[in-house]
C-alpha positions in Angstrom: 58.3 4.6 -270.5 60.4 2.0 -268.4 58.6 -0.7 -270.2 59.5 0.6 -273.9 63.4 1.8 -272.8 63.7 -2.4 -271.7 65.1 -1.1 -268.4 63.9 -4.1 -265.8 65.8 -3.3 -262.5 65.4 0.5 -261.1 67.5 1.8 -257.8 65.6 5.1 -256.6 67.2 7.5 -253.4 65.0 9.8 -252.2 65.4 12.4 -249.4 62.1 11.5 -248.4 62.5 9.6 -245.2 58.4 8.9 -245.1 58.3 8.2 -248.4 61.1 5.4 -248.4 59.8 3.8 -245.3 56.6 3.4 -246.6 57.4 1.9 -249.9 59.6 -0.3 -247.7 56.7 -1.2 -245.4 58.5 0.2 -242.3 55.8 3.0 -242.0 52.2 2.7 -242.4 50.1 5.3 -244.5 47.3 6.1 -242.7 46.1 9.3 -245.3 43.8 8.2 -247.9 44.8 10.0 -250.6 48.7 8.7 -249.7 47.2 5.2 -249.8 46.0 5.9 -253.3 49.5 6.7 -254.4 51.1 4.5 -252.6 49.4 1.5 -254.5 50.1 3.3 -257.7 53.8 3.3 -256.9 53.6 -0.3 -255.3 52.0 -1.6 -258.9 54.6 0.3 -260.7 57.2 -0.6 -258.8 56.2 -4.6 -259.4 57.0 -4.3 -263.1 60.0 -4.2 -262.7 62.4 -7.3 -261.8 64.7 -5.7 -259.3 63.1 -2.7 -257.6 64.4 -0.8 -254.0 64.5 2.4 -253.1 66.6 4.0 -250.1 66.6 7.4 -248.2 69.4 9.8 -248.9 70.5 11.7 -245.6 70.8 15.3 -245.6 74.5 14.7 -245.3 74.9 13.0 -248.2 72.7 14.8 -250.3 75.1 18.0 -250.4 76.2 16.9 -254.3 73.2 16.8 -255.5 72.3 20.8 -253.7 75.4 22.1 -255.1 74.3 20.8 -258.7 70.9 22.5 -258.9 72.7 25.5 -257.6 75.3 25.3 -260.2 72.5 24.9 -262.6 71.4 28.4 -262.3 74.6 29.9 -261.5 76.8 29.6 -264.3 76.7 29.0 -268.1 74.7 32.8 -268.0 75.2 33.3 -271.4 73.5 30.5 -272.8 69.8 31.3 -273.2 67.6 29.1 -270.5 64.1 27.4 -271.4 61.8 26.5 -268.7 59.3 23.6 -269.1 56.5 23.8 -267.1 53.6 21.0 -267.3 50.3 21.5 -265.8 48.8 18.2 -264.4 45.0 18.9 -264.1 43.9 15.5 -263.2 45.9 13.8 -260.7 47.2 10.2 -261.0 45.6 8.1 -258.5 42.2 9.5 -260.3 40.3 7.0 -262.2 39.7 8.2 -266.1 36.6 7.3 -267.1 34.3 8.0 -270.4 31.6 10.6 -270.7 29.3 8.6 -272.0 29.5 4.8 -273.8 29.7 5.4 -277.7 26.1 4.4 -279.3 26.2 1.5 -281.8 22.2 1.4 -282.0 20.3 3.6 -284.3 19.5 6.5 -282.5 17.2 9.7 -283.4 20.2 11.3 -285.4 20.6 8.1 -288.1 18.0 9.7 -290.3 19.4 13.1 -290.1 23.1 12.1 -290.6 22.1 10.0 -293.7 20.2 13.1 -295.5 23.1 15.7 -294.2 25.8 12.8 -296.0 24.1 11.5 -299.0 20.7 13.3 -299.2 18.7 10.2 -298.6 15.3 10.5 -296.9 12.8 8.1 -295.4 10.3 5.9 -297.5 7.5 7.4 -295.6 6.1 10.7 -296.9 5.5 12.2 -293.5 8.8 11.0 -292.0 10.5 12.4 -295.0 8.9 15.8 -294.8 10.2 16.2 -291.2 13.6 15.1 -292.0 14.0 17.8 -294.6 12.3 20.6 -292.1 15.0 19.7 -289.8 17.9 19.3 -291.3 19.2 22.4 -291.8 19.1 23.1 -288.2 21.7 20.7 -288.1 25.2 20.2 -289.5 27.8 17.3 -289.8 31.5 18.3 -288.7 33.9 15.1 -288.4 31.0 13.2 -288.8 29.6 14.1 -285.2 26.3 16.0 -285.3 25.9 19.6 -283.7 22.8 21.6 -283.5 23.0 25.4 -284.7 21.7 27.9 -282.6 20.8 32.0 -283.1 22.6 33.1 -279.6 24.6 30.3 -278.4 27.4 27.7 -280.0 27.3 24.8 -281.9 25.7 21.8 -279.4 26.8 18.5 -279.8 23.9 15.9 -280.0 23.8 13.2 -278.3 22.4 9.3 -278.3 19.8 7.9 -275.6 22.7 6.1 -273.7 25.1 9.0 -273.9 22.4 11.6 -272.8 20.9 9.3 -270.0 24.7 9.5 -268.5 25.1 13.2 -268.6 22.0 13.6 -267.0 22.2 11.5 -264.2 25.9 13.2 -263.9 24.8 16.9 -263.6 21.9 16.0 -261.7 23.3 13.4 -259.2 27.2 13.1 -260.0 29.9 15.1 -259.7 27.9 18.5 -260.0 25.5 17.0 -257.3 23.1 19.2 -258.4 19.9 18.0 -257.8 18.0 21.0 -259.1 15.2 21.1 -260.6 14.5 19.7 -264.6 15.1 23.3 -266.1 17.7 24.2 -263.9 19.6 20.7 -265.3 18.8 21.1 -268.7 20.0 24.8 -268.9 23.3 23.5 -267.1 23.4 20.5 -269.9 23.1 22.7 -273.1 25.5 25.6 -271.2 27.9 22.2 -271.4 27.2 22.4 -275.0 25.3 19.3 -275.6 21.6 18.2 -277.2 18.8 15.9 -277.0 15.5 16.8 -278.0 13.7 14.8 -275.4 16.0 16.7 -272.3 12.8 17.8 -270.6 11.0 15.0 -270.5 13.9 12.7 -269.5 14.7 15.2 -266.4 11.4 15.2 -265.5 11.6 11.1 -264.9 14.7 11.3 -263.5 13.6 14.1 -260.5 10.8 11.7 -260.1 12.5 8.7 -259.6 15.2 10.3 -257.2 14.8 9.9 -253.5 17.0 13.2 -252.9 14.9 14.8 -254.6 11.1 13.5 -253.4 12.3 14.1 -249.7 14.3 17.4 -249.9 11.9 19.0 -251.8 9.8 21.9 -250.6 5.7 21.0 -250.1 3.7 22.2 -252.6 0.3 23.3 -251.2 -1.3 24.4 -253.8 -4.1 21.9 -255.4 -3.1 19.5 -257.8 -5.9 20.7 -260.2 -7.4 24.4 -260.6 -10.3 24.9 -258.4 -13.7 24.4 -259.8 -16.4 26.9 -259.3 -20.3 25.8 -258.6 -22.3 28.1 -259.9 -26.1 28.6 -259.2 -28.9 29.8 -261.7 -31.3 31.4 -259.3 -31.3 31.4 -255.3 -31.7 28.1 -253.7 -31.4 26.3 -257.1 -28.4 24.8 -255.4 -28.0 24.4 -251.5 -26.4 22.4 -248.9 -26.1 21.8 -245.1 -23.8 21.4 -242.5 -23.7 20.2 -239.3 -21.3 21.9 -236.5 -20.5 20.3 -233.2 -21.0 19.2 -230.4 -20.4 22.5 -228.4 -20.3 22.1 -224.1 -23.8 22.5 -223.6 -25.0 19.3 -225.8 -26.2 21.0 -228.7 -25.1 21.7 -232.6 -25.1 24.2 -234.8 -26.6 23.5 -238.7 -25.6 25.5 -241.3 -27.5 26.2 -244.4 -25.6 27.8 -247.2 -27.2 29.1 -250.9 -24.9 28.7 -253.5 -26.8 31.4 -255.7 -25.9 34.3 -253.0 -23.5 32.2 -250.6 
């Protein structure tokens, strides 16, 4: 705003005896988050070619009370509008993008051409599951949403797009780090689509180290159990050798598989 006004030399008084001192360099900010907005301030402040600021004593500050007091004392019959502006991020916060726009062709390019000009693959097979599909889709700005019986429109994504809000509600911000349906429920509650979600998750759990040590053992068998079956008695039998007891000897054990 200072920048586009032309204004290049800026005098600020404060009341704020910390927060002079420390623009000034007298002080030292020792609070993280102060040290965040004191760098802001200090690259702000270096725009300018004259910059100081200077710490109003209470004493002299009494104009300035009397003013907001007179502000709200007098003129009552004029009708009073009060501004208020919300700042949900704050300042020292670094904005960053969702997700980098794709520029590749993705698995959407053949439904967004049909949906805008009703052109369809060469191959016959390709073609045929275009059409099935498309009217699960629709176009809106020229983004792509997938239509749903109980739930709102979801807004498709790309590979690179998706592979960023994935790692993000699993690992990020949400710090998740539940399991692959848990993620994908939380991604299409956040209203977005991929049709390969599953699979993706899946991959990503695997290849997290969170995940592989925090996780609870699983000891059930990695494959269902196979049963041996006999025909008749003794068809199929084996034996087993248990030991050695204190006295020297061992016990063999014969088992039948027919009546076990």
């Amino acid at each position: 705003m200072a920048e586009k006004m032309g204004i290049k030399s800026l005098k600020v008084s404060v009341d704020s005896q910390l927060v002079a001192n420390q623009m000034n360099g007298t002080f030292e900010a020792r609070d993280p988050v102060i040290q965040k907005y004191l760098r802001l301030t200090e690259e702000m402040a270096n725009k300018f070619e004259f910059f100081s600021i200077t710490q109003v004593p209470r004493s002299m500050n009494k104009k300035a009370d009397a003013l907001s007091k007179l502000a709200t004392s007098v003129f009552s019959h004029f009708s009073k509008d009060v501004w208020v502006e919300v700042l949900c991020q704050k300042s020292t916060d670094v904005v960053q993008e969702v997700a980098p726009v794709e520029e590749v062709e993705t698995w959407m390019s053949p439904i967004i051409t049909y949906l805008k000009t009703r052109t369809l693959p060469v191959d016959g097979a390709a073609a045929r599951k275009i059409r099935m599909k498309a009217p699960l889709y629709m176009l809106r700005e020229g983004v792509l949403f997938k239509k749903s019986f109980t739930a709102p429109l979801l807004r498709c994504v790309g590979p690179n797009e998706a592979e960023t809000i994935v790692r993000e509600v699993h690992e990020g911000t949400c710090c998740m780090h539940a399991g692959f349906r848990t993620v994908v429920g939380k991604i299409m509650r956040l209203r977005y689509f991929l049709p390969s979600m599953y699979r993706d998750m899946k991959e990503i759990i695997k290849a997290c180290v969170s995940c592989q040590h925090q996780a609870p053992q699983i000891h059930m068998p990695a494959h269902e159990l196979i049963p041996i079956t006999s025909a008749w008695p003794f068809y199929k039998w084996a034996i087993d050798l248990v030991g050695t007891f204190p006295d020297g000897n061992h016990l063999v054990v014969a088992i039948d598989f027919f009546i076990k």
